[in-house]
Structures are given as structure tokens and as C-alpha cells.
VOGULUM-355084 format. One record per residue (C-alpha): residue in three letters; x, z negated, y. Coordinates in steps of 0.25 Angstrom, whole numbers, plus 2048, in hexadecimal, padded with zeros to 3 digits. Last residue first. Layout:
BEGIN
alaXZY
...
This chain:
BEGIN
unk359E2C333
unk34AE2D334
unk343E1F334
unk341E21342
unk33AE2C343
unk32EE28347
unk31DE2F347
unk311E32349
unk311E26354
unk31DE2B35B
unk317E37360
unk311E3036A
unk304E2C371
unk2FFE34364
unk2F7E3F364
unk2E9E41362
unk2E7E4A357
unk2DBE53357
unk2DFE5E34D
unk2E2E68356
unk2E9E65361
unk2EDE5735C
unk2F3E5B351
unk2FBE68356
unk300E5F362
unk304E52357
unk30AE5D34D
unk312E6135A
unk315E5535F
unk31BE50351
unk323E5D350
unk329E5935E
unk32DE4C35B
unk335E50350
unk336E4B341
unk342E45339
unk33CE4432C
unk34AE4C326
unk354E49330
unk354E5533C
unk35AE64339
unk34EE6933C
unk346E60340
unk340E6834C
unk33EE74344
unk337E6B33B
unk33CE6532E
unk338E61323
unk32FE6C31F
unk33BE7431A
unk33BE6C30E
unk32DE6E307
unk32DE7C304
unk339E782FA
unk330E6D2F4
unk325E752F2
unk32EE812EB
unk334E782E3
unk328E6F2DD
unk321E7E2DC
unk32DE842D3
unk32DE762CC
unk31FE762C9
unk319E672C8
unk312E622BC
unk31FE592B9
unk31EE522C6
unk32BE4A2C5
unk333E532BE
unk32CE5D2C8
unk332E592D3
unk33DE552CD
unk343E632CA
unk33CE682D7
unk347E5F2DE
unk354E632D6
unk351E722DC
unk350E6D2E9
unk35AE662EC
unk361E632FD
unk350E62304
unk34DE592FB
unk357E502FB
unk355E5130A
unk349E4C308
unk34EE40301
unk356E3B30B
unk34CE3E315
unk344E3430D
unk34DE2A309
unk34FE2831A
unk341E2731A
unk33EE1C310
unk34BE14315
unk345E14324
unk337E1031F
unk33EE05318
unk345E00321
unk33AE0132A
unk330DF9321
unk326DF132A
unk325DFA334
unk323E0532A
unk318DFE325
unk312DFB332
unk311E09336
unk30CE11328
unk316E1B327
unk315E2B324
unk320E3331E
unk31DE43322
unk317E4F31E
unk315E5B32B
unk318E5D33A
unk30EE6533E
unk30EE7433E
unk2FFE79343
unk2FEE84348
unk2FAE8F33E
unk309E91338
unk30CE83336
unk2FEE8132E
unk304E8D325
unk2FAE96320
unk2FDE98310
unk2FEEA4306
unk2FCEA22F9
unk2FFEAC2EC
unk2F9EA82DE
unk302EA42D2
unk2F7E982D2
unk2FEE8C2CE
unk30DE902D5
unk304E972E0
unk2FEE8A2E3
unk309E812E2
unk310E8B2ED
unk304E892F6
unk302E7A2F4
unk311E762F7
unk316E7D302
unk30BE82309
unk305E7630A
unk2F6E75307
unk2E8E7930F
unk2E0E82305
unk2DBE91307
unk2D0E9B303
unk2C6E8F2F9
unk2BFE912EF
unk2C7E9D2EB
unk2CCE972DD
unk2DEE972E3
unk2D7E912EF
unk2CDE852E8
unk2DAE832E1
unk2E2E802EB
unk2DBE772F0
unk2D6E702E4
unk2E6E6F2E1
unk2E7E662EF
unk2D9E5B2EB
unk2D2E572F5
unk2CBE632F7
unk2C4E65305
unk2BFE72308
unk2C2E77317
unk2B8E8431C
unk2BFE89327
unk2BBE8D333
unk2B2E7F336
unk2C1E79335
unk2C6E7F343
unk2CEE8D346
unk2D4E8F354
unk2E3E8F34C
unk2E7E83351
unk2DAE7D34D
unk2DBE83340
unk2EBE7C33D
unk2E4E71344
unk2D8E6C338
unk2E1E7032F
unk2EBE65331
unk2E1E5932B
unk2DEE6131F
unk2ECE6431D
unk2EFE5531F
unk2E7E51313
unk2D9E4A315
unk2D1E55310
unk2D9E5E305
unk2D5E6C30A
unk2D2E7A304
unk2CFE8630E
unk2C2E8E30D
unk2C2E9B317
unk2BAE9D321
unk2C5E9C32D
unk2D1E9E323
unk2D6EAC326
unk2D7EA6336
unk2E4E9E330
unk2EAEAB32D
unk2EFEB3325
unk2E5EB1317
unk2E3EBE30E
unk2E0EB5303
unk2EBEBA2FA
unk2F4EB12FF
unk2ECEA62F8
unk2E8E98301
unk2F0E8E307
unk2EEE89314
unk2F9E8231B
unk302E7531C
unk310E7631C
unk314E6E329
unk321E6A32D
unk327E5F32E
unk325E5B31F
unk32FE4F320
unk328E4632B
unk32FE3832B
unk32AE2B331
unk31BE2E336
unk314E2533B
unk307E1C336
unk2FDE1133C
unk2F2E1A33B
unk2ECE1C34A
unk2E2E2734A
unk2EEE30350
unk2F8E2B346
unk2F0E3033B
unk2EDE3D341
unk2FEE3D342
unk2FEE39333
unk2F5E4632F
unk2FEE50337
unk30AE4A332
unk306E4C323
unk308E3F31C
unk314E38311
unk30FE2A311
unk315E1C314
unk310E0D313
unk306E12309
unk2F8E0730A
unk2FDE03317
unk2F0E0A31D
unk2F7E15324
unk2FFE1A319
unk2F3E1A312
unk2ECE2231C
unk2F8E2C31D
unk2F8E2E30F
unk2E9E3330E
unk2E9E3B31B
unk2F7E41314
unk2F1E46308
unk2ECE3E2FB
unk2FBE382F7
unk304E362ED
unk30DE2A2EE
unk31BE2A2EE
unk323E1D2EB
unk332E1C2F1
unk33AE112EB
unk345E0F2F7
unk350E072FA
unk355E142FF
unk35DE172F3
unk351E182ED
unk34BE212F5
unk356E2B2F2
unk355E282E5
unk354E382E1
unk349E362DA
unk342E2D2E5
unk348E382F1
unk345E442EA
unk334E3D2EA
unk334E392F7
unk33AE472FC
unk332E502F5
unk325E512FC
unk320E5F2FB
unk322E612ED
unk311E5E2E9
unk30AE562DF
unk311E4A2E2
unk303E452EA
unk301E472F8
unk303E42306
unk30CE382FE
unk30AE282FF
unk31AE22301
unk31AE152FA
unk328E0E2FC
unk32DE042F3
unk339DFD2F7
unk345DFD2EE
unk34DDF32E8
unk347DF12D9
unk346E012D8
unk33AE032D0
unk332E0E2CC
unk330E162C0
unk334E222BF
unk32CE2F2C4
unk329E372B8
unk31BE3D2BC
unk31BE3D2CB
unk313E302CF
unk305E292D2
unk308E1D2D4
unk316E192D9
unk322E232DC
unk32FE252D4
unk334E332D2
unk333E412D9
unk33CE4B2DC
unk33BE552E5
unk346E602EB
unk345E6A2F6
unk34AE752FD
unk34BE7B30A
unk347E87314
unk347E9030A
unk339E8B302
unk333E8C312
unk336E9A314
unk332E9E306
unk324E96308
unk324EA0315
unk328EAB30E
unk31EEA9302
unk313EA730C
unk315EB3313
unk316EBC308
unk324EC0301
């Protein structure tokens, strides 16, 4: 077993997963039933992404499994552009909440978007450059002339820019292409255009052998310095003032529905893919698995899913502001609150 293969190993034994997707406005997984619960209150949540992806399975397990609805709750995901994207939504009002990288909300905060955090539940970080194990890559310094794939505007992109400053690299030793769209990414590697893409190691990487049969390999972001706190539930402020029963009932579904996820695997990469025909089981599995020791720390171990911290929020602030130009907050408080956490 290579590195890469013991590492994604490690992860897929750490926990295990289900998804199932159902009801969700506009643009939806194909099957989803048609909504309308009479006594629930409908609550928009924009994605980081779009349902293309096994990352994020806890919304979706908790509408089929009516979880949500037993909440009061008609839950609506909304694909999304990246987190930048999302979070400006958020911010504006137009999406009263938004599933967004930590490191891209925390930038937010620091320019003074009127938005917290009320839930983290990728604690840590599975960012990283992707690129073909055979390419001879071991280290960060292999990249220095090489071409790397972007998305610009996602929180990779946005993340990059410290994992070379901590490792005394900058942007100039690099040369970054911007593709706005993921699968041209991984394209413009799997053709040679390009030597490595930025992606999550669990979910592009593994989607990308399943497509190619070619072997990756991957350099963790957590292993070059830079583990920051990860995906979490974003609120804009004066909605969640204006709605905190709501906003409590959301969350409490939500670590409901995690842990779902985290106790049936096998019955969630049934629904997964019954709602996204197109999807690959195996890969729908293996996505999710990788996707459920993220949510936790060391430090939450053992904590209430979304439960984050205070030390992992000073340390992706330190790492931020050391080499990304954050300018930290007079207090943690304003990234983020816990208090709709039971």
C-alpha cells in the first residue's frame, strides 16, 4: 500500500457514513419529492458546492430520514459556487444561512461581513494538491515551477496563498491557472497541461482514479502547516437574531443527522446515489466514509458534533494571520458561538 492509499485507508477506518438526498428547491437531486410540509418552516441553506460531491451528507440523511421534519423544519439545499460565493450571499441577506470554509468566513469577518459561525462540522482540513503518483512529487518544493489547477474565488485558492508562505515559498514560485470549472481541473492534469490541482483529498482524488484508473497521490495542507479548522454552518447576524428558535431547531436536526451518518453507512450510499443517478456508489461511499472523521478535532473529541474549540479557532486565526494577512479579531467570539449547540 502507497502512501496515499494508507492515509486515505486511515481516514475510511476512522468512520463511516451515510447520505440521502431528497426535497430541495431549484436545482435538485433527480427524484427529490416534491415539497410541502403545511407546518414547517422553510429554511434555504446555500452549499459551498453543488450535489455533485459525498462530502456533505448530513442535510440530505436528515430530510429523507425526516429528521428535519420532525424539527418543524423543510430543509432546502442550494448548490453553490465555492465558499467566497456563499459567504457573500450569506452576508448580503440574499441566503440567511451557508455551509463555508472556516478560513474564508474568518477573512470575512476580519473585512467586517456581518456573519458567525454556528456549527463547524469539517473540523479538520482536507485540502491539498492533487496530482498523479507517478509524477515523482514528495514534497511541496517538487511544485516550485510546476503548473497547479485552481478554481479562483474557492477556499483552496484562498488557503494556498499560507500553505507556500509557511513553507518560505510564495505565488511567483508557482505558476496558478484559474479554471472555474472542478472537472477542467482535473482534466488539465490527467492531459499534462497542468502538474497538480488544488482539491479535497477526500472526494476529488478518489473520483479521479474511479474515472481515470490512474493512481494519485496528494500533499496534505494539514501536513505542510497549515490545519485550520475546516466546513462549517455560516449565519448572516440579523437573521439569526431574528429567528433563534429557528436557528437552534436547524442545528440540533443537524447534529442529529450527522450522527445518522456517522451509525449507517451502507444504507446511505444506497440514497446517495438513488438521488444522484449518475453518481458511483463505490465513489459515493468511499467520499462519505472519508468524510466522517473530519468532525472532529483532537480537542472535540468526544464533544457534541458542531461543538468546536477555542483553541482550534486560535490556531486557524495564528496560521491565518501569519501568512495570509489576517487581522485578528478583538475576540474569538466574533468568528464564532456555540450557543445553538446542545
Amino acid at each position: 500500500m502507497n502512501k496515499r492509499s494508507a492515509r486515505l485507508a486511515t481516514l475510511a477506518l476512522a468512520g463511516s457514513a451515510v447520505l440521502a438526498l431528497a426535497a430541495c428547491s431549484g436545482a435538485g437531486p433527480a427524484g427529490s419529492p416534491a415539497a410541502g410540509g403545511e407546518d414547517l418552516d422553510v429554511l434555504p441553506i446555500r452549499l459551498n458546492w453543488t450535489f455533485e460531491a459525498a462530502d456533505h451528507p448530513w442535510f440530505f440523511a436528515g430530510m429523507a430520514e425526516g429528521i428535519y421534519a420532525a424539527h418543524g423544519i423543510e430543509l432546502q439545499p442550494q448548490e453553490g459556487t465555492g465558499s467566497a460565493s456563499t459567504l457573500q450571499l450569506v452576508a448580503s441577506g440574499s441566503d440567511p444561512v451557508g455551509l463555508v470554509d472556516a478560513g474564508t468566513m474568518m477573512g470575512g469577518v476580519g473585512k467586517g461581513l456581518p456573519v458567525q459561525a454556528v456549527c463547524v462540522l469539517a473540523q479538520r482540513n482536507p485540502m491539498s494538491a492533487i496530482f498523479p503518483a507517478s509524477a515523482g512529487i514528495s514534497s511541496l518544493e517538487d511544485l516550485k515551477g510546476k503548473t497547479i489547477a485552481v478554481t479562483p474565488g474557492d477556499s483552496l485558492s484562498q488557503i494556498f496563498p499560507a500553505v507556500l508562505a509557511a513553507n518560505g515559498m510564495s505565488e511567483g514560485d508557482v505558476n496558478l491557472v484559474g479554471l472555474s470549472d472542478p472537472a477542467a481541473k482535473q482534466s488539465s492534469v490527467l492531459t499534462g497541461a497542468s502538474d497538480a490541482f488544488l482539491g479535497y483529498y477526500t472526494l476529488q482524488l478518489p473520483a479521479v482514479e474511479k474515472t481515470s484508473g490512474e493512481d494519485m497521490d496528494y500533499l496534505a495542507f494539514s501536513d505542510l502547516g497549515v490545519d485550520t479548522l475546516s466546513m462549517g454552518i455560516v449565519v448572516n447576524r440579523a437573521w439569526a437574531e431574528k429567528n433563534q428558535d429557528l436557528l437552534t431547531r436547524f442545528v440540533a436536526a443537524t447534529q442529529e443527522a450527522a450522527q445518522f451518518v456517522v451509525e449507517n453507512p451502507e444504507k446511505a450510499a444506497d440514497d446517495f446515489v438513488a438521488g444522484v443517478p449518475s453518481f458511483d456508489r463505490e465513489l459515493a461511499l468511499t467520499q462519505i466514509e472519508a468524510a466522517v472523521p473530519l468532525l472532529h478535532t483532537a480537542a472535540t473529541e468526544g464533544s457534541p458534533i458542531c461543538e468546536t474549540a477555542e483553541g482550534d479557532w486560535k490556531a486557524t486565526e495564528d496560521i491565518l494571520s501569519t501568512y495570509s494577512g489576517l487581522t485578528p479579531a478583538d475576540s474569538l467570539d466574533a468568528y464564532y458561538t456555540d450557543a445553538y449547540i446542545r
